[in-house]
C-alpha positions in Angstrom: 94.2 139.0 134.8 90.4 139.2 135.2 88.3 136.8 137.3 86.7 135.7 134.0 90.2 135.1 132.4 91.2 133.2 135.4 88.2 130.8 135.4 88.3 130.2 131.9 92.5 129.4 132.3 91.6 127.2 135.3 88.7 125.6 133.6 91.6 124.7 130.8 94.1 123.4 133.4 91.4 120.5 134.8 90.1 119.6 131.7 93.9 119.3 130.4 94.7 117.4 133.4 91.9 115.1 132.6 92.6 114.3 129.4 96.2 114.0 130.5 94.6 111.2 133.7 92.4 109.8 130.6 96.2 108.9 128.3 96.8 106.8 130.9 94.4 103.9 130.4 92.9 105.2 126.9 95.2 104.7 123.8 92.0 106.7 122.0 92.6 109.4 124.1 96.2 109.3 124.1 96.1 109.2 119.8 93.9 112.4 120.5 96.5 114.0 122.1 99.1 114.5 119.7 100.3 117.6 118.9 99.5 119.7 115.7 102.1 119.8 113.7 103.7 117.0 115.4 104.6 113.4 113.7 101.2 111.2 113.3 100.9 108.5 114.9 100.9 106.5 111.5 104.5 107.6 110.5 105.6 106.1 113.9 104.5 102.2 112.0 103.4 102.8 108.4 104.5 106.1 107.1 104.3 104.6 103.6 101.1 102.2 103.3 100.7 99.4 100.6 97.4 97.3 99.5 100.0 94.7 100.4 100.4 95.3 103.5 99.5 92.6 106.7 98.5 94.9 109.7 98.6 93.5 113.3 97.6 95.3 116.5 99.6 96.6 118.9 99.2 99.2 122.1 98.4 102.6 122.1 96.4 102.3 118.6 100.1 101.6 117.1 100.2 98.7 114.7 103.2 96.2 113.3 103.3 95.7 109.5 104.8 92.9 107.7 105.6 91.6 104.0 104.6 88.1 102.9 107.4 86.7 102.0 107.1 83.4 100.0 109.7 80.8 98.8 109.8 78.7 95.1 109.3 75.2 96.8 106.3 72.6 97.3 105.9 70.6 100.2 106.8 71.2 103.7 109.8 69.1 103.7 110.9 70.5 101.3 113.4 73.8 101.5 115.1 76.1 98.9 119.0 76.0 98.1 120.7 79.4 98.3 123.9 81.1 98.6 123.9 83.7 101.1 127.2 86.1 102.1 129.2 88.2 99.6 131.9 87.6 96.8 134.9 89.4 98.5 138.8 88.9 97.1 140.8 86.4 97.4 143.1 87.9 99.5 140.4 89.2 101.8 141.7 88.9 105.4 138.3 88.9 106.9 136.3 86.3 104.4 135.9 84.1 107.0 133.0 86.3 108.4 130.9 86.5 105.3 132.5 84.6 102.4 129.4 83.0 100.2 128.0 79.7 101.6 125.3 77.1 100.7 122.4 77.4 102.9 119.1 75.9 103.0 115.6 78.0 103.4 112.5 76.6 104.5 109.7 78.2 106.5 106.9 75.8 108.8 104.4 78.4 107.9 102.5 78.6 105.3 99.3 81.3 103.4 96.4 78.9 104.7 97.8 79.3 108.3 96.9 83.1 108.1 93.4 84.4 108.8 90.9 84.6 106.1 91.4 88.4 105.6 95.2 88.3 105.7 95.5 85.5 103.1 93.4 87.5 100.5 95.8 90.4 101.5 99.2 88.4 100.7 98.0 86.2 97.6 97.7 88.9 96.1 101.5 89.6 96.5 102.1 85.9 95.8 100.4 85.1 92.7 102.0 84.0 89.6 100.2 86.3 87.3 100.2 83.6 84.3 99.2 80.4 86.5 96.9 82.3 88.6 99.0 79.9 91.6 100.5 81.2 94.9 103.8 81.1 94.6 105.2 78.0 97.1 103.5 76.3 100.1 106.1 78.4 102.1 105.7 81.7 103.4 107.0 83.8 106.7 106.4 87.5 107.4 109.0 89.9 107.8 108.7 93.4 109.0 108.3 96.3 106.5 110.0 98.6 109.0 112.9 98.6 111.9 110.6 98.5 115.4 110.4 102.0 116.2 110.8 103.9 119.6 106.4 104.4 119.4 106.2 100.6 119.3 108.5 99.5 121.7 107.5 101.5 124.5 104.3 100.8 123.7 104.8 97.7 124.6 107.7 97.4 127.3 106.9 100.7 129.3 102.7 101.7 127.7 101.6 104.4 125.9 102.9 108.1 125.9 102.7 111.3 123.2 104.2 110.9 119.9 106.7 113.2 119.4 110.0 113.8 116.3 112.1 110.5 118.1 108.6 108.4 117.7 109.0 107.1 114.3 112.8 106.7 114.7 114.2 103.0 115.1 114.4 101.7 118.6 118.4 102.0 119.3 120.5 101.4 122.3 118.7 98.2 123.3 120.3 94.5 123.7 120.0 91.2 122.3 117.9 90.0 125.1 115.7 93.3 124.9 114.5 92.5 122.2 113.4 88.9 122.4 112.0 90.9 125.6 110.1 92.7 123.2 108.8 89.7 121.3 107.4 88.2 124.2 105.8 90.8 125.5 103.9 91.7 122.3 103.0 88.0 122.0 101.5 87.9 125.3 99.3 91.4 123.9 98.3 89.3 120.9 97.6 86.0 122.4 95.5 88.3 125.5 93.8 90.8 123.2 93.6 89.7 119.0 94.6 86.2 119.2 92.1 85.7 116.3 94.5 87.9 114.5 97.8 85.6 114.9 97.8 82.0 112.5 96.1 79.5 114.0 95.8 75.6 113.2 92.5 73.6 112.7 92.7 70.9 114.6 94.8 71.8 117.7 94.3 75.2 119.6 97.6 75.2 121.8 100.0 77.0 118.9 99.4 79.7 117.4 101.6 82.1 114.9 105.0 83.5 116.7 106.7 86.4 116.6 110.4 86.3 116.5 113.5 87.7 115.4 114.7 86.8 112.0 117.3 84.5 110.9 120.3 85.2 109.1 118.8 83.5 105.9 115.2 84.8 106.6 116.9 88.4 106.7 119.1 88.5 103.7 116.4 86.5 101.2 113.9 89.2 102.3 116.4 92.1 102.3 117.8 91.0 98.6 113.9 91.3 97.4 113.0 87.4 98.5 110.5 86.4 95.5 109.9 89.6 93.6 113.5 89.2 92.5 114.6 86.4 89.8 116.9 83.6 91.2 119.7 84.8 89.1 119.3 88.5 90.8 119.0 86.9 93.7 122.6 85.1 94.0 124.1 87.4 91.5 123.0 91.5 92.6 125.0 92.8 95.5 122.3 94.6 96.9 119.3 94.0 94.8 118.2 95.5 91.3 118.3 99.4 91.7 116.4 100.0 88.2 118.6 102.4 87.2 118.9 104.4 90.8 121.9 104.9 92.8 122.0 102.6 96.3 121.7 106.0 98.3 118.2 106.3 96.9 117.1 102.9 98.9 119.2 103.6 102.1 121.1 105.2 104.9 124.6 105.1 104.8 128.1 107.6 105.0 128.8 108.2 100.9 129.8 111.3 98.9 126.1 112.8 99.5 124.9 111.6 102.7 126.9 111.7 106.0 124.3 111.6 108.5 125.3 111.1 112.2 121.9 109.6 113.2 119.5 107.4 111.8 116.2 108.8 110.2 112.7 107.9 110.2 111.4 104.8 109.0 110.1 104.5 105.3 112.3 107.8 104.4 114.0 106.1 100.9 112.9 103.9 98.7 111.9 100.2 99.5 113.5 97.3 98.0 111.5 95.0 95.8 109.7 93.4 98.3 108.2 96.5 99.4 110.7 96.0 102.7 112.3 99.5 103.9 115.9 100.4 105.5 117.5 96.9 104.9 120.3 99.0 103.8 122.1 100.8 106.4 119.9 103.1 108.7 120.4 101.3 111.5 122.2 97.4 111.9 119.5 94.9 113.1 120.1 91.7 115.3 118.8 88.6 114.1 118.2 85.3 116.1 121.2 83.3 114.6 124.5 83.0 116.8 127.5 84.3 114.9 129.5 81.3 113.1 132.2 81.7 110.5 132.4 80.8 107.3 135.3 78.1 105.9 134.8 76.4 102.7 131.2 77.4 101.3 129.9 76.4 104.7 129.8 78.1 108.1 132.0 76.9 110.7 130.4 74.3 113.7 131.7 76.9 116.6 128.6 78.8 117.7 130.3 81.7 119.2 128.9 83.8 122.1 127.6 86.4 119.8 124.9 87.4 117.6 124.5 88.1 113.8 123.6 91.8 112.8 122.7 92.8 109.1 122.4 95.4 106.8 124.7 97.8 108.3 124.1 101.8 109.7 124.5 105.0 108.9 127.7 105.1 110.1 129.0 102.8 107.5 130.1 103.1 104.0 128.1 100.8 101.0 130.2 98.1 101.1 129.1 97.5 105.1 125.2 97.5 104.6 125.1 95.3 101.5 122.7 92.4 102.4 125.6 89.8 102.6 127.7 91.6 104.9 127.3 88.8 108.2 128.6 91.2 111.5 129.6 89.6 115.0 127.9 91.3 118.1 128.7 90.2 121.1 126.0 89.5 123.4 127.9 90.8 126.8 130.8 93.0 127.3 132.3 94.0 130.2 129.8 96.6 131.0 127.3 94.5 130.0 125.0 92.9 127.8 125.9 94.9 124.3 124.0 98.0 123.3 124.8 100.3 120.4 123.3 103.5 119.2 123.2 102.3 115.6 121.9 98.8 116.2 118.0 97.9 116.4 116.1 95.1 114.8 112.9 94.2 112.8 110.3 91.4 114.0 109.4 88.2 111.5 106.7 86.1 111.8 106.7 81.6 111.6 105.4 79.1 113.3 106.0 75.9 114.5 106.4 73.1 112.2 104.6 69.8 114.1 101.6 72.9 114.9 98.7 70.3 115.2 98.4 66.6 114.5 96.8 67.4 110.5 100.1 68.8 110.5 101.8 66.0 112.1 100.2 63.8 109.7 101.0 65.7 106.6 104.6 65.7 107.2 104.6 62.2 107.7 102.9 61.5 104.6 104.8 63.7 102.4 108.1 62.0 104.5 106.5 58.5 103.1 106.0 59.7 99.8 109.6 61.2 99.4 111.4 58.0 100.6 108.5 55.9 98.3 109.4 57.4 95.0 112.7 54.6 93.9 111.3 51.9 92.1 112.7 49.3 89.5 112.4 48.8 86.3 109.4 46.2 87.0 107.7 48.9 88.8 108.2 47.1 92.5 109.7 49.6 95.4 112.6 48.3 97.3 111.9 49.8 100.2 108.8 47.8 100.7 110.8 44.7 100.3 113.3 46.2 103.1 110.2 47.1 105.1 109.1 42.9 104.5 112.5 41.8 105.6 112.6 43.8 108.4 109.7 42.6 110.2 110.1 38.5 108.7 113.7 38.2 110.6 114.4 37.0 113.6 118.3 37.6 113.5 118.6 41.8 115.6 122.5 41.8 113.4 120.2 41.1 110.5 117.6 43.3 111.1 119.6 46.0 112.4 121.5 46.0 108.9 118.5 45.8 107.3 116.9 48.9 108.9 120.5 50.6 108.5 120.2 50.0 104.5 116.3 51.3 104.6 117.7 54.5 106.5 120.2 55.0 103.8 118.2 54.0 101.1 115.2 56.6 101.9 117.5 59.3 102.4 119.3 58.4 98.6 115.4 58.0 97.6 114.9 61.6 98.8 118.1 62.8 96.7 116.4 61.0 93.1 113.5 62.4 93.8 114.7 66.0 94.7 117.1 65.7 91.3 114.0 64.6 89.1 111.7 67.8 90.4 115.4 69.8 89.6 115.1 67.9 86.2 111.9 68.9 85.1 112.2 72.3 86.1 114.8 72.3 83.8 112.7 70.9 81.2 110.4 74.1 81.4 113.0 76.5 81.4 114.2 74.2 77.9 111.0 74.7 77.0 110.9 78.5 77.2 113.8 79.2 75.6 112.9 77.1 72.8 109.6 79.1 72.3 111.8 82.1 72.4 114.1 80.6 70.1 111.8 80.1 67.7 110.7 83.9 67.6 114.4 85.0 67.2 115.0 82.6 64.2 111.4 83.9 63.1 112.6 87.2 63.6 115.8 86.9 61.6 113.5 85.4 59.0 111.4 88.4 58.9 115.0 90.8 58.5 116.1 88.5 55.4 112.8 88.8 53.9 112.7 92.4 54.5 116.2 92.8 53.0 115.4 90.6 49.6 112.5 92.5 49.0 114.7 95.9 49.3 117.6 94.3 47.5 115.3 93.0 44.3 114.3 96.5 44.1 117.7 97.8 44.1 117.9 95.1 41.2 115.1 96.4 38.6 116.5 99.9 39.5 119.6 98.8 38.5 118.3 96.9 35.7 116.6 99.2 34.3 118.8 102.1 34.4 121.2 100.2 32.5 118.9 99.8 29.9 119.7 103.6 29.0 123.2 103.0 29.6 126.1 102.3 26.3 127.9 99.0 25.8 130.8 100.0 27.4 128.8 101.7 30.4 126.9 98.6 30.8 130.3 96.4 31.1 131.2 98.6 33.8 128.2 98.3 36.1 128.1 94.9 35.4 130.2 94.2 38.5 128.4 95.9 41.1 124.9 94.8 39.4 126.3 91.2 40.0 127.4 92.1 43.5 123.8 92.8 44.1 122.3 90.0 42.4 124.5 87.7 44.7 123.3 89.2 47.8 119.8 88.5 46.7 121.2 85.1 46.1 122.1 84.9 49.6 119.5 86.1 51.2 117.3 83.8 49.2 119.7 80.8 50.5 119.5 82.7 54.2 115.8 82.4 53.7 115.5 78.4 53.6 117.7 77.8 56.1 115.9 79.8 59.0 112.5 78.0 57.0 114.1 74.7 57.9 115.5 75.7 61.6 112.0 77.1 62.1 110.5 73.7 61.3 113.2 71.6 63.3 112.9 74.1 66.3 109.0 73.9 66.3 109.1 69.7 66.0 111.3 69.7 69.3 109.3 72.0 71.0 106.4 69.5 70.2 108.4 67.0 71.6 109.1 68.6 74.5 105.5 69.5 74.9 104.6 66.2 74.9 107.4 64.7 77.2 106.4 67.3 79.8 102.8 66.0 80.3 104.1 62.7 81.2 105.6 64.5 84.3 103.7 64.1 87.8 101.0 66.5 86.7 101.1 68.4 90.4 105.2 68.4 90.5 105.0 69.7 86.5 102.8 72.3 87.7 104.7 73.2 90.7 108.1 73.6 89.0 106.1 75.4 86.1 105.3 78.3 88.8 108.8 78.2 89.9 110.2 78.8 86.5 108.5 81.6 86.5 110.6 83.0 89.6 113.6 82.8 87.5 112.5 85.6 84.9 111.3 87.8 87.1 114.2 90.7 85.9 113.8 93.4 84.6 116.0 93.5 81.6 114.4 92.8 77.8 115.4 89.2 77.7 113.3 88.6 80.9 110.6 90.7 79.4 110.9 88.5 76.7 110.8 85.2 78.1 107.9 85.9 80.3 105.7 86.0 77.0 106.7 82.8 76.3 106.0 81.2 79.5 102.6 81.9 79.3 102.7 80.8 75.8 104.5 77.7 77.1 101.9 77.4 79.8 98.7 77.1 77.8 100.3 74.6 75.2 100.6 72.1 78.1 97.2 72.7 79.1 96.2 72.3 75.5 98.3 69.0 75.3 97.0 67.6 78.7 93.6 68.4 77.1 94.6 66.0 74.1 94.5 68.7 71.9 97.9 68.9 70.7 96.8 69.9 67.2 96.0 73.6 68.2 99.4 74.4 69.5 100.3 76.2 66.4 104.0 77.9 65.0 102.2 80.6 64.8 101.6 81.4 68.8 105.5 81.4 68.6 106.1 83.4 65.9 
């Protein structure tokens, strides 16, 4: 090798080992690095990007992406009534691990919580597209992806090349490892972008956390949370496939695909909620301890392991369905439990009492929910409690007293809970009449459509038998009569959808007008939530989602006092 060569080789070598000294302490440097032709540093945390997507900071130029994921209640006491698990057999000998059970979701954060720039991101997702409304005052983020090997090293151990494992999921770590994890990156966010984390106005010690998700938090976002109607929700298995096979949305051993490792995050298809590799891939831990489920209810023993969800590669369809509840141990006899096929995702909450606004707001909404019992003379017994509580002397006295208030607020809480449930209902009632109305309108239409064909068959007939003999005239005179009685009927078919038409539109009126008697703010909430429950995609749906806007401005017309404009017409 010439002297030339060998300078120019050695001037390489240092500047190579400089830039190599440089990765160290520069995540610029290190992004810089990566090889050509090997995976970007992108596909290692976002290999499929969305408008929708919240982006936080991480080491190493990496970055965490979530979904906003938002639930169909108002008021932070409130919480939303699910069934989570899966329909298995009777005769199932293991339905005591995930037979369906009533649970209850709620979430203490909510879309103003977020910074400025990340709430215009995810009302966009949110909004009811008729209402212009955010869906719910209840939101938490869960992870679009499985935490990869990039991010946690990036975290745990610091920054090093990306190479073809980068943008795998993180595998072979334990329960503990991964609240590890959260901490660690909380302590990066709170140290270096706190501004990006949620944040309260009045008290500056909380901030938004990082977590593992729940059972419930999991398998609401994994079965498309609330881009799916409520009737998908508790009756799809997985989630609506629009006409793909489940295969398409993820990784697990069928006819076609028999992997023996996981693959890349954001490979297949997301589900509804824009979430990827809920199904199989890899199993993911959540934050819940295993219990069992007896009776539509889990069990009370907290056992000493964890939940996993959403199966692996290595199982077959009916182990990664979003139901499917597993039991992990947290230790075995090696140790705590690690698996090659079981990572995790991150969600993001808060905590509820956050700041004292907060603090405040659930008490008043508290006071508000065990307010709303009152008598028929418009007096609140619970204020008369609260009088004879603090006017006797007697503690037996007051102690039942302030027994019966407990019970009382709590039964107040239950009426008012059913009356939101019953006006709800009185919107759906509302929408199906409108779409009632259209049908009978429709049917209408077909009998009209049908007379005017069959009176034409009739002055055919007529007059072709005009040119016919007596005797061939006696002989069509059957089938000419046959003819002349379907026009009959179709005449008498006629009136009757004209006077359902009338007796459907004068009940919708009705209902119009009972429904802007409602609380005007709990009308409007359960209006928005209605709206959740047509979300499918099937015609009906399609269907009844013209309607609710219909619906929709006819109360606004009728809270306007303009009841006159609402028309058949807009129905028909």
């Amino acid at each position: 090798m010439s002297l030339r060569r060998k300078r120019k080789m050695n001037k390489f070598l240092m500047t190579l080992i400089v830039l190599l000294s440089l990765a160290l302490n520069s995540s610029a440097v290190w992004a810089q690095l990566v090889r050509a032709g090997a995976v970007k540093p992108e596909n290692a945390y976002n290999p499929k990007p969305d408008p929708a997507d919240l982006i936080f900071p991480m080491p190493c130029d990496l970055k965490m992406v979530f979904k906003a994921v938002s639930l169909p209640i108002s008021g932070r006491l409130k919480d939303m009534k699910t069934r989570l698990g899966t329909e298995l057999e009777e005769n199932n000998p293991n339905g005591f691990f995930d037979r369906k059970y009533n649970v209850y979701l709620g979430s203490a954060l909510s879309l103003a919580d977020l910074p400025r720039r990340q709430q215009d991101i995810a009302a966009k997702s949110l909004m009811n597209p008729v209402t212009r409304q955010v869906f719910g005052d209840q939101i938490y983020l869960f992870g679009k992806y499985e935490v990869t090997n990039a991010q946690f090293d990036a975290v745990m151990k610091g920054c090093s090349p990306i190479n073809a494992q980068s943008a795998l999921p993180k595998t072979d770590v334990s329960w503990y490892d991964a609240l590890a994890f959260t901490e660690k990156y909380m302590t990066y966010l709170i140290k270096n972008h706190p501004d990006d984390l949620p944040k309260f106005p009045d008290d500056d010690r909380y901030i938004g956390l990082i977590r593992l998700p729940t059972d419930a938090e999991w398998e609401y976002a994994a079965r498309g949370g609330h881009m799916v109607s409520t009737e998908d929700l508790e009756s799809e298995v997985l989630f609506p496939l629009n006409g793909k096979e489940a295969g398409a949305y993820g990784l697990f051993y069928n006819s076609v695909s028999q992997a023996s490792a996981p693959s890349r995050i954001g490979t297949l298809l997301p589900n509804p909620l824009g979430v990827f590799d809920t199904v199989g891939n890899v199993a993911e831990m959540t934050l819940d301890l295993f219990k069992m489920t007896v009776g539509g209810r889990l069990h009370g023993a907290a056992t000493g392991g964890f939940i996993k969800k959403g199966g692996s590669y290595t199982g077959e369809l009916e182990d990664v369905l979003p139901g499917r509840r597993q039991e992990v141990a947290l230790f075995e006899r090696k140790g705590a439990t690690v698996a090659p096929d079981l990572g995790f995702r991150l969600t993001l909450s808060s905590v509820a009492t956050s700041s004292v606004s907060r603090l405040k707001e659930l008490a008043s909404e508290w006071k508000q929910l065990g307010q709303t019992a009152q008598t028929e003379t418009g007096a609140n017994p619970l204020e008369k409690l609260h009088r004879l509580i603090q006017t006797t002397e007697d503690p037996a006295e007051k102690a039942t007293f302030e027994s019966l208030l407990a019970e009382f607020t709590d039964f107040s809480v239950m009426v008012q809970l059913q009356k939101e449930a019953s006006i709800k209902a009185h919107c759906k009632n509302l929408i199906n009449t409108a779409y009632s109305i259209r049908n009978t309108g429709r049917r209408k239409e077909r009998a009209i459509f049908d007379l005017n064909r069959t009176n034409l068959q009739l002055d055919k007939f007529s007059n072709e038998m005009k040119k016919l003999s007596a005797k061939e005239r006696a002989a069509a005179t059957e089938p000419f009569n046959v003819i002349k009685n379907t026009a009959s009927g179709l005449k008498e078919d006629i009136e009757v959808f004209d006077l359902a038409i009338r007796n459907q539109f004068n009940y919708y009126k009705i209902l119009v007008k009972n429904a802007v008697e409602f609380d005007r703010n709990t009308l409007e909430d359960q209006l928005m939530f209605v709206f959740n429950d047509i979300k499918g995609d099937d015609i009906y749906n399609q269907e009844l989602r013209k309607f609710y806007a219909i619906v929709v401005d006819h109360i606004k017309l009728s809270l306007e006092g303009q009841d006159r404009k609402i028309k058949l017409e807009d129905l028909l």
